[in-house]
C-alpha positions, 0 to 999 in steps of 0.5 A: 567689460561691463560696468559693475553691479551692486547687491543688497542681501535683505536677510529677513522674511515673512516667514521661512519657506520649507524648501529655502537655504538663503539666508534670512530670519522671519524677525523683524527685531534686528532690522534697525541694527542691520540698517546701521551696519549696512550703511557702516559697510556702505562707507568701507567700499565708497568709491571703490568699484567706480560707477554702477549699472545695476542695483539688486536688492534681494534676500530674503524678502526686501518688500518686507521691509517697513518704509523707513528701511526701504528709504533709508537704505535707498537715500544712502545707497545714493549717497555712498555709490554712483550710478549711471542715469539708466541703471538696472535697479530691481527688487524681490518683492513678496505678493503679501507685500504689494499692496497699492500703497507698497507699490507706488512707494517703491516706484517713487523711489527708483525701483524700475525692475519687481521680480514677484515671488509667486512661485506657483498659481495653484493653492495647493502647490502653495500651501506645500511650499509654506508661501502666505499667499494664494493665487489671487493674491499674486495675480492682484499683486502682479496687475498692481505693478502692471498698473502703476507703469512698471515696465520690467516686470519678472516672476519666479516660479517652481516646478517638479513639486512632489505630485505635480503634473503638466497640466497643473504646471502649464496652467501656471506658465498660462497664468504667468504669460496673460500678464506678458512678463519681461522676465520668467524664473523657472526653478526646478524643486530642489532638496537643500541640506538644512532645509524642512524639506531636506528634513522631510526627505530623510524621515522618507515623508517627501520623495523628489520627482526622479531624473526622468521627470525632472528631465521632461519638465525643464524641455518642455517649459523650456519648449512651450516658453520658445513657442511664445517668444521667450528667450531660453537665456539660462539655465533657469531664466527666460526673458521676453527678447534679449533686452529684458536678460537681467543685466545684474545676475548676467555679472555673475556668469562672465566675471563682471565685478559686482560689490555684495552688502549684508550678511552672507553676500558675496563680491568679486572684484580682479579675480578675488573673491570674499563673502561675508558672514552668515549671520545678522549679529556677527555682521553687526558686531564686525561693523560695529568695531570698525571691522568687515564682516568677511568670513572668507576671501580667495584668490582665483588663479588662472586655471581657476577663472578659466574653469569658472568661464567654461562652468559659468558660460555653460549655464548660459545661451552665450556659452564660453570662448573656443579660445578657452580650450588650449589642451589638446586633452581638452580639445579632444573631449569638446569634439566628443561633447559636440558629436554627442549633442551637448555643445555646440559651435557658434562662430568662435563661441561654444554654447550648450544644447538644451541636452547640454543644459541638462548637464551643465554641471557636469561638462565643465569638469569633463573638458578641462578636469578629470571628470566624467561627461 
């Protein structure tokens, strides 16, 4: 078992991207009253989870916090928590936000991992998005980083825009790569409910890519990363060699504990699992009178974890346990998986093809459900 993870939900942004379903205000105004309740949550779960390996602070834009917050939250996440020396600690980061300055600040605080949201190199594609930046901006941003000895560097990216074609997406994996990033997450363009696109969807003013495409996009990154050395390690990530494979997010995928704080996170801990309220005065206001801000927690049961093993290590190159498979029903189904080309055996693990990685969301239901493959 690894040790566990701490997550830090910084729910304010620049601005509100269209295609984003996180939870985040671009207001600035209740920064100071969500600093206090989190340190307040802080003190709930003081020497619970033992000792941390990892820090991730996300959002939300965590950059966009003015110095005092980014000290504060940093001088009290080391008092409340214990880390071991050569912990994982990262932040998203806005380009907007990566000024010199910025930069060297975050450094002299601990911060050893920056993912940039750069989303895309093409001014165009950005201005679709609602992003602030160009790709200038990015790239001054990311050399920033570079320069001032930033080891793990990661990038976000997104593909499968309305419009977009190869060419214009494999300039920007090109673009990405000539600053040899140890980490790379690729997002196909996906339609959340609640958001200005799901809006614009439903008025018939945007219309998805379609299956085929979207299809052609993900093997073809996935495909042209692999040509340059990059590890296909999930469904959406890619890493420059296996000891660049984000230690934090790995936690989610095999039941590692992980402790989440702020509004709308969510923590795991010996098969229960919480989250808390979607909402900055809620949390606030459950903190101030001596209450967690939970909104809801279960009990996973074991049929429940076993599912979740098979579904979590389906979105991984590390795949599940044949062990997990004990139903003769179930056993037979990943036979059928494995002929067709979905899965695959390695030793005593099962792993997903990159046709498995396609359906990844599918196949844990058919093996161990009454869904279809």
């Amino acid at each position: 078992m690894q040790q566990p993870g701490l997550y830090l939900h910084v729910p304010f942004c620049r601005s509100k991207c269209p295609y984003c379903d996180f939870y985040s205000l671009a207001n600035t105004s209740l920064i100071p009253d969500w600093l206090e309740a989190l340190v307040s949550e802080m003190a709930l779960y003081k020497g619970r989870f033992g000792t941390f390996d990892s820090l991730y602070m996300g959002g939300g834009t965590p950059s966009f916090l003015p110095d005092f917050g980014l000290e504060t939250l940093m001088h009290q996440v080391q008092d409340h928590f214990v880390f071991v020396p050569e912990t994982e600690i990262s932040i998203e980061a806005n380009p907007k936000d990566l000024t010199p300055e910025r930069v060297s600040r975050l450094k002299s605080l601990g911060f050893n991992r920056i993912s940039v949201g750069v989303q895309s190199f093409d001014n165009g594609e950005l201005s679709f998005l609602g992003r602030q930046h160009n790709a200038r901006d990015a790239m001054d941003a990311v050399s920033r980083v570079r320069d001032a000895g930033f080891a793990n560097v990661g990038m976000d990216l997104i593909y499968g825009l309305p419009g977009q074609d190869m060419a214009g997406w494999f300039h920007t994996l090109e673009t990405a790569l000539s600053f040899t990033p140890e980490h790379l997450s690729c997002y196909q363009l996906t339609i959340e409910n609640g958001t200005v696109f799901s809006r614009m969807k439903k008025k018939g003013n945007l219309t998805p890519i379609g299956e085929d495409l979207e299809e052609a996009f993900f093997l073809r990154t996935s495909a042209f990363l692999a040509d340059r050395g990059y590890l296909h390690y999930e469904i959406s990530n890619f890493a420059r060699g296996r000891e660049h494979v984000c230690r934090h997010n790995r936690k989610y995928w095999d039941h590692t504990p992980y402790l989440g704080l702020g509004p709308s996170a969510h923590s795991f801990e010996d098969g229960w699992r919480w989250w808390n309220v979607r909402s900055i005065r809620e949390y606030c206001g459950a903190l101030k009178s001596g209450n967690r801000p939970v909104e809801g927690e279960e009990a996973l049961s074991r049929a429940q974890m076993h599912l979740e093993s098979v579904a979590l290590g389906l979105r991984t190159r590390e795949g599940f346990a044949h062990a997990e498979i004990h139903d003769p029903t179930a056993r037979k189904r990943l036979e059928e998986l494995e002929a067709a080309g979905f899965l695959l055996r390695e030793g005593t693990r099962v792993v997903p093809t990159m046709k498995g990685f396609l359906v990844a969301e599918h196949l844990p239901l058919y093996l161990c459900g009454d869904g279809q493959p």
